[in-house]
N, C-alpha and C positions, 0 to 999 in steps of 0.2 A: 419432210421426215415422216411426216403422218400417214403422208399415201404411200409412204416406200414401205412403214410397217405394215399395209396389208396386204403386200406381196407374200404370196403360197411359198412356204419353205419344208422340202422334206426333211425330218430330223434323223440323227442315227438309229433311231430303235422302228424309220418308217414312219412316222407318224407325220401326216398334214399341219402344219399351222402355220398361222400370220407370222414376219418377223417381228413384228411390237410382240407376240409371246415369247421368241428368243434372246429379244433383245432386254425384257422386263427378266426374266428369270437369268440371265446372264448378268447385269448388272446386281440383281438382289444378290448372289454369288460373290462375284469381285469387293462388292461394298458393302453388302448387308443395306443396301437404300434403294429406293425407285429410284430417286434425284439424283445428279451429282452437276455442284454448284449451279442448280436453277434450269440446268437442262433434262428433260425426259429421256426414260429407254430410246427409244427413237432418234430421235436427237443424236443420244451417246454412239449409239453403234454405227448410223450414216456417217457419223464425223471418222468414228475408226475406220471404215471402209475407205474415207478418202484420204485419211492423213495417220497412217498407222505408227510412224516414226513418233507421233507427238503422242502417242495414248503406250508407247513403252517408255518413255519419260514422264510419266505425267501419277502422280501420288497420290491414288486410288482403292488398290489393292489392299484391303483386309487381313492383318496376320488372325488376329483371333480375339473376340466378341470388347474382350476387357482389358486387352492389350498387356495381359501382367503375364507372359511369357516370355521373361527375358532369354531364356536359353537359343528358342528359333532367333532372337534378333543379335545375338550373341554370335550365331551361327550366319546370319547373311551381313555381318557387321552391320550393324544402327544401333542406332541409338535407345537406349532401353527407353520403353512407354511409348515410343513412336507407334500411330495407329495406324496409318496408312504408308503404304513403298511403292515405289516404280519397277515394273517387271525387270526395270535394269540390274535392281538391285538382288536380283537372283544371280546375279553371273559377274565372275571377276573379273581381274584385267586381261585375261587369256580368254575371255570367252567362257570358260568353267563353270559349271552350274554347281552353284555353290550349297545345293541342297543333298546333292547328288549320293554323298557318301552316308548321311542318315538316314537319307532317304530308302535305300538297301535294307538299315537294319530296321526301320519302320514297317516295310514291305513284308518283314519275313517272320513276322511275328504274328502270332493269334489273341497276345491281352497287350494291346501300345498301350502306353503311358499316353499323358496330357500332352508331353512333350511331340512323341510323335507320330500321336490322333493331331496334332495340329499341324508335323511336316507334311503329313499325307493332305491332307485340306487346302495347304498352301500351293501344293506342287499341282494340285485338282485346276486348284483355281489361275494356275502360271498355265495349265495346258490348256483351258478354257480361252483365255483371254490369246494364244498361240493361234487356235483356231478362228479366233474372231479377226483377229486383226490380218490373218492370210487369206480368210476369206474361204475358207474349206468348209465352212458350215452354211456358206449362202448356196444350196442347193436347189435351183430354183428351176433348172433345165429337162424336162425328160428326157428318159431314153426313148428314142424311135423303138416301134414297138418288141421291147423289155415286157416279158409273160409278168415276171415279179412288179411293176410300174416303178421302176431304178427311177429317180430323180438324181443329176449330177451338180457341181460349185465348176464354174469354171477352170477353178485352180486342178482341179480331178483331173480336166480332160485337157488341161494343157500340159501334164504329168505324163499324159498318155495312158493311164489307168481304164477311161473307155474308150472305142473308137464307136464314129459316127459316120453313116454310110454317103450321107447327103453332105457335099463339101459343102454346101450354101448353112448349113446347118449347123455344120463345124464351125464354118467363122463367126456365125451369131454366139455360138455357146462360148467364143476364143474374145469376142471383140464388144460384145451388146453390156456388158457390164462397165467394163473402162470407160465405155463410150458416156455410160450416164450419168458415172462419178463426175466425168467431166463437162456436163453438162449442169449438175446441178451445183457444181462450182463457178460456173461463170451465170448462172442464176442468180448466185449469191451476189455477184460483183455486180451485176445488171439490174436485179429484181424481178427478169423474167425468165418462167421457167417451162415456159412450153414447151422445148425439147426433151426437156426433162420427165416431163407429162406422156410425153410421145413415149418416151421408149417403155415406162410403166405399162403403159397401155400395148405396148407389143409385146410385153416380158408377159402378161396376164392372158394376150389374145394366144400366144404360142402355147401355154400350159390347158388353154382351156384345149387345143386342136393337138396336142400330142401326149394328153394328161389326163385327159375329160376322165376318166373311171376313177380316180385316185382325188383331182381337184376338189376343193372347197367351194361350195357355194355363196357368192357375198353376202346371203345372209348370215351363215356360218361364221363369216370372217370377221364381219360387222358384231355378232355377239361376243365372237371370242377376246377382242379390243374393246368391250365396252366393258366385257365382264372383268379381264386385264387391268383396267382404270378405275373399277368399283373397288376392286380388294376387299368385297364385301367382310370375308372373314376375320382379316386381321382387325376392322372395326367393331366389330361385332362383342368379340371378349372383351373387349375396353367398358362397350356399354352395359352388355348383361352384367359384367363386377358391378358395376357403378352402380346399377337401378337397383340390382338386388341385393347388394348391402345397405343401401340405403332405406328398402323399403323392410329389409330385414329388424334396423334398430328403428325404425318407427313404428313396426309391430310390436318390439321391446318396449317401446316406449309406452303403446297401448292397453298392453299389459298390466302394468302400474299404473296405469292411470288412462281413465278412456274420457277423449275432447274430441270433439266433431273434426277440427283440422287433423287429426290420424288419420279418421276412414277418408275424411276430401283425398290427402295424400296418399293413402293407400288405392283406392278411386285409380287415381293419375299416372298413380308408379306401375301396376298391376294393366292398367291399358298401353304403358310404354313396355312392357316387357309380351303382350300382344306385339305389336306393332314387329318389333325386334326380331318375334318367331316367325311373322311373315317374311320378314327381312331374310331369315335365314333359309326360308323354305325356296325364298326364290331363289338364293344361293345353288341352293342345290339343285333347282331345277334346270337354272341357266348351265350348271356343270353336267348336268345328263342332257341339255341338248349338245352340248358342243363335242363329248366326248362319244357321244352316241350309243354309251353304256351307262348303267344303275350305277350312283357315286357311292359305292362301297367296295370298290375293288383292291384300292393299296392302304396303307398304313393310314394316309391324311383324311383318304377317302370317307372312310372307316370311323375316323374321330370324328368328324362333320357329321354323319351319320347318326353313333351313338348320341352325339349331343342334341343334335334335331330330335331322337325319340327320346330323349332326357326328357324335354323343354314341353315336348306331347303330353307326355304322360303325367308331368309338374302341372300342366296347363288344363287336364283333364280330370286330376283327384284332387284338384285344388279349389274346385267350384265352391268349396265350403271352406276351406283350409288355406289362407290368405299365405300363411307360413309356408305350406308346402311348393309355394309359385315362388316365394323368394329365395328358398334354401335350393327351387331348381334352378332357380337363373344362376346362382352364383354358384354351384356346380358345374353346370354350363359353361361357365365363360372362363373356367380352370380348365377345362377340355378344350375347348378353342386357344385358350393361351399353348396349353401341350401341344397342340396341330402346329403354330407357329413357330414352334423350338426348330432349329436347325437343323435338328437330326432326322425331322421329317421333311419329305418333298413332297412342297404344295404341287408340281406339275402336274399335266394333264398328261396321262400312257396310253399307249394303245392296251385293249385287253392280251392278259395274258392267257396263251391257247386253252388250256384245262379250264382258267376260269368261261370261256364262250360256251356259253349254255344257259339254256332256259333256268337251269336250278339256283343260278346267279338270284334270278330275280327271286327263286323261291326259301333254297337255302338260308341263304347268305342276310335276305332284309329278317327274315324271323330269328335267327339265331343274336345278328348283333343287333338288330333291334330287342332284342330283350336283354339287354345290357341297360336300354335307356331306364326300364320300372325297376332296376337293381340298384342303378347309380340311383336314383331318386330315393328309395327306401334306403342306401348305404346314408345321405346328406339328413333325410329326414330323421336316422336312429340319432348322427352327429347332434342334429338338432336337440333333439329331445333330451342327449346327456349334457347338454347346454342349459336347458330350462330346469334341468333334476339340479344344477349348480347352483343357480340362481334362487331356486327355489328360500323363498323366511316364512316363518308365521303369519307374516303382515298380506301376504301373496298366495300361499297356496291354496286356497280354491280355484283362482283362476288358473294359477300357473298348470294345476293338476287337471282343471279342463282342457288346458291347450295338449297337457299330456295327454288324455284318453287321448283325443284327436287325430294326433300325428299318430299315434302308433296304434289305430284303428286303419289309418291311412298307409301307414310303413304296410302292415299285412297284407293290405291289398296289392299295392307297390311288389310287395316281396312274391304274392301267390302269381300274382301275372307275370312277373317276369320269369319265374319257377315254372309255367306252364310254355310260356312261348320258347325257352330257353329248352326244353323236353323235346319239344312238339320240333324243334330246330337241328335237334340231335339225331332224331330220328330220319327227317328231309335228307340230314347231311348223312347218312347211312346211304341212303337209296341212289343218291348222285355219288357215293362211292363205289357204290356195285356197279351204276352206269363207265364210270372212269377209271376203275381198278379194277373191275370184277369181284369185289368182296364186300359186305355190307360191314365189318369191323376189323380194322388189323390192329389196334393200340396202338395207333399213332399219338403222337405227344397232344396234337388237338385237340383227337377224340378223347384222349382218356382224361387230361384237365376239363373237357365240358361234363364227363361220366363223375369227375370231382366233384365242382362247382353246383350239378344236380344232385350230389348226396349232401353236400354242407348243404344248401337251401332247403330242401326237406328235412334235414333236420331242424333248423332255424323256425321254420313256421312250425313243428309239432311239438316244441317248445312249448308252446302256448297250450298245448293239453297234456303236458305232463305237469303233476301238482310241485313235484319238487325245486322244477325250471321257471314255473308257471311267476312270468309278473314282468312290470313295466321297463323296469333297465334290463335285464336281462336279454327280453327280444331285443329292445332297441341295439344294445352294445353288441350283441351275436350279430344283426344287420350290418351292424359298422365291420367287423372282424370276417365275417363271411365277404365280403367283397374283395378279400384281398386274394381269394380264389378265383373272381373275376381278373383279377391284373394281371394273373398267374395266366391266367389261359389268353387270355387278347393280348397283351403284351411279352409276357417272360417266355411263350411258347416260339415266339418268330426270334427271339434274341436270346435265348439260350439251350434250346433246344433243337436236332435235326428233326426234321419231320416232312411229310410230303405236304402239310400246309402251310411249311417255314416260306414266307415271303419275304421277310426281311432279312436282318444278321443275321442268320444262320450255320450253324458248322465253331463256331467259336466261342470260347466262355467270356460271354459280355459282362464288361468292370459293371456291378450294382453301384449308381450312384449316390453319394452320402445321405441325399436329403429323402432315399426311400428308407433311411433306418432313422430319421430324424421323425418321419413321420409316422413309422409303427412305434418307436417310442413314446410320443405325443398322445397314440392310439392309446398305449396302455395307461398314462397317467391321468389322461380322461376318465379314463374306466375308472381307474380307482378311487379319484375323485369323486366322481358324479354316484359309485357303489357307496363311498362315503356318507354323503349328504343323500341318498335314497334312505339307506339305513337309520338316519336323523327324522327326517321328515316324510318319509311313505314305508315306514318299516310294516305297515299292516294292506298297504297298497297292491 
């Protein structure tokens, strides 16, 4: 199963890779798991390939995250709270696809309900698991020379969808796959799987001689299966939470009272949240060799991105400020937990046409990388109407040093990310005149980053106007001004049309509850923390 995942597969959108990456992103899909019952991607999808009858019986398939959707199980008759079904269970005793009639009114809609954002998912994940188990997605054949480098599934061409000029050619693409299925099943019975080795090594030797300009290189293949098995990112949010809350309330702790075992622990915790950024830096290095593009291209891309120039820039104005490395980790690893939501696809895309261009690199790392010095200044104002909270008599000298601090720190945070985020604006002008021919149309983009640069500028000149002038105030306007940032990186692809809409686009996306749970949260902070300033820093 190992050496079968690093068979060269074209995917629908053209794009090269290993089957351990279709088979990894196809089972995360069907299950929401790498595993299923102690076997690997790998594993799972050979075994479909050879016995597809037992994986449409077999109780795998994910209706939806929490399973408290009785309606779709209502609707394929099960049993309510049941988490996993067998494709069977799509279709009735006539064969009838049992999805089939809400599935229409799910389709035809621009705001679905829960209900039928989760038929559309289900019926995603029923044709998913159709094409695996027929075998339409092992694309492993070129076409004899195809200008576009067409890769075909055997099942394609015994369809008759291509024709092949070379019969000898034809029967390899009609007969070399069965042949190996059937070989690696009397492997199984035997323990020896040399035939099986055999035909790998002809399925490889024919892609490299009919394929050579499109093929992967084994090193390519070898990264993309190791990087596959790392999953660096999903671990990664686990640990920046972990170290940075942790090293968060040991700085609280320090606070109140200072003992050598804080700084040891701070020492330790502050070199593991090092360690992590390298971690994550290789992350993304290993994803811009394999994709052969800068990892900021789609939605996931993007968050990985911002987060890495988070953890820079936390890692970079924190040389003094022990606080400002913890409040970045665990903003951090809220950004990577978001990359993990379901709604985003970790996959790996070929670029798309508009984005291929040098401005990629130029644009695109200055604009969202100045998202990282914002989020850090948005966590660090948090911070600081944390400490204005906490703040008694018994406390505040120190408490009020840590505040100059941070919000010595937030300014800086705030001015760099207000200049690179300008300086980003203007790049993205110039590769608009190159692409549109016009350096400004008021596209929904542009004109939330022409926002986001007027809220920021006023935020930092805050600070020399006497009336605004003082410590909650910047801080709190940091925290509230970001939410102009969310508006432009996120609410512009999902509710707005635009020529930089990559995502949802074209439909009014449901706002979900817990972004009004947390601008609520936003204002009772404030008032709070404007409370207890006006108690203890009313001359501040």
């Amino acid at each position: 199963a190992e050496k079968f995942g690093k068979l060269v597969i074209q995917d629908e959108r053209g794009r090269m890779k290993p089957i351990n990456t279709f088979a990894s992103e196809l089972l995360r899909k069907l299950s929401r798991s790498d595993k299923f019952n102690g076997y690997n991607a790998d594993q799972v999808f050979l075994s479909m390939m050879m016995s597809p009858a037992l994986w449409y019986n077999n109780e795998f398939i994910i209706l939806d995250k929490r399973a408290k959707n009785d309606s779709i199980r209502q609707v394929l008759d099960i049993p309510k709270g049941q988490m996993y079904i067998k494709a069977t269970d799509f279709f009735d005793e006539n064969a009838g696809y049992k999805l089939e009639p809400v599935l229409r009114q799910a389709t035809a809609t621009n705001n679905p309900t829960k209900f039928e954002t989760d038929v559309k998912d289900a019926n995603i994940r029923m044709g998913l698991l159709d094409q695996a188990l027929q075998g339409s997605i092992v694309k492993i054949f070129p076409l004899l020379n195809d200008e576009n480098n067409k890769w075909i599934s055997a099942l394609e061409y015994r369809g008759g969808q291509y024709q092949v000029s070379d019969s000898l050619y034809g029967n390899f693409i009609k007969n070399a796959l069965p042949y190996y299925l059937t070989q690696v099943q009397k492997g199984i019975q035997t323990g020896d799987y040399t035939e099986a080795d055999k035909m790998l090594a002809a399925f490889e030797q024919n892609q490299n001689n009919n394929g050579g300009e499109v093929m992967l290189t084994k090193r390519k293949v070898e990264t993309e299966v190791v990087y596959n098995k790392l999953n660096i990112f999903k671990h990664l949010y686990r640990l920046y939470a972990l170290i940075g809350v942790v090293m968060f309330f040991v700085l609280i702790f320090q606070i109140f009272k200072e003992r050598s075992i804080w700084r040891m622990a701070v020492y330790f915790l502050k070199g593991c949240i090092i360690i992590l950024f390298l971690w994550h830096t290789a992350g993304l290095a290993l994803r811009w060799y394999i994709s052969g593009h800068a990892p900021w291209t789609d939605a996931y891309e993007s968050i990985l991105y911002v987060a890495w120039a988070t953890m820079a820039i936390g890692l970079a104005l924190g040389r003094k400020s022990n606080m400002t490395i913890a409040a970045s980790a665990f903003v951090v690893s809220m950004l990577l937990m978001i990359a993990n939501w379901n709604w985003v696809d970790p996959a790996i895309g070929n670029l798309v046409p508009v984005l291929d261009s040098y401005w990629l690199m130029i644009h695109v790392s200055v604009i969202v990388g100045s998202y990282g010095p914002l989020t850090v200044a948005m966590i660090l104002g948090l911070t600081s109407l944390i400490l204005i909270m906490l703040t008694t008599k018994k406390n505040k000298v120190r408490m009020e040093l840590n505040l100059k601090e941070l919000t010595i720190i937030n300014e800086i945070a705030l001015t760099t990310g207000l200049v690179m985020l300008t300086i980003g604006n203007f790049l993205g002008g110039q590769w608009a005149n190159e692409s549109w021919g016009r350096y400004w149309g008021w596209d929904p983009k542009e004109t939330w980053a022409l926002i986001s640069i007027m809220v920021y500028a006023f935020v930092i000149h805050t600070r020399l106007v006497p009336g605004l002038r003082g410590k909650w105030t910047f801080n709190f306007l940091s925290v509230v001004a970001f939410y102009s940032i969310l508006m432009t990186y996120f609410g512009v692809n999902y509710y707005l049309v635009g020529l930089h809409s990559y995502g949802q686009s074209g439909g009014a996306a449901i706002t979900p509850d817990y972004v009004w749970y947390i601008a609520l949260a936003t204002l009772i902070l404030g008032g709070l923390s404007f409370w207890r300033y006006r108690v203890n820093y009313a001359k501040g």
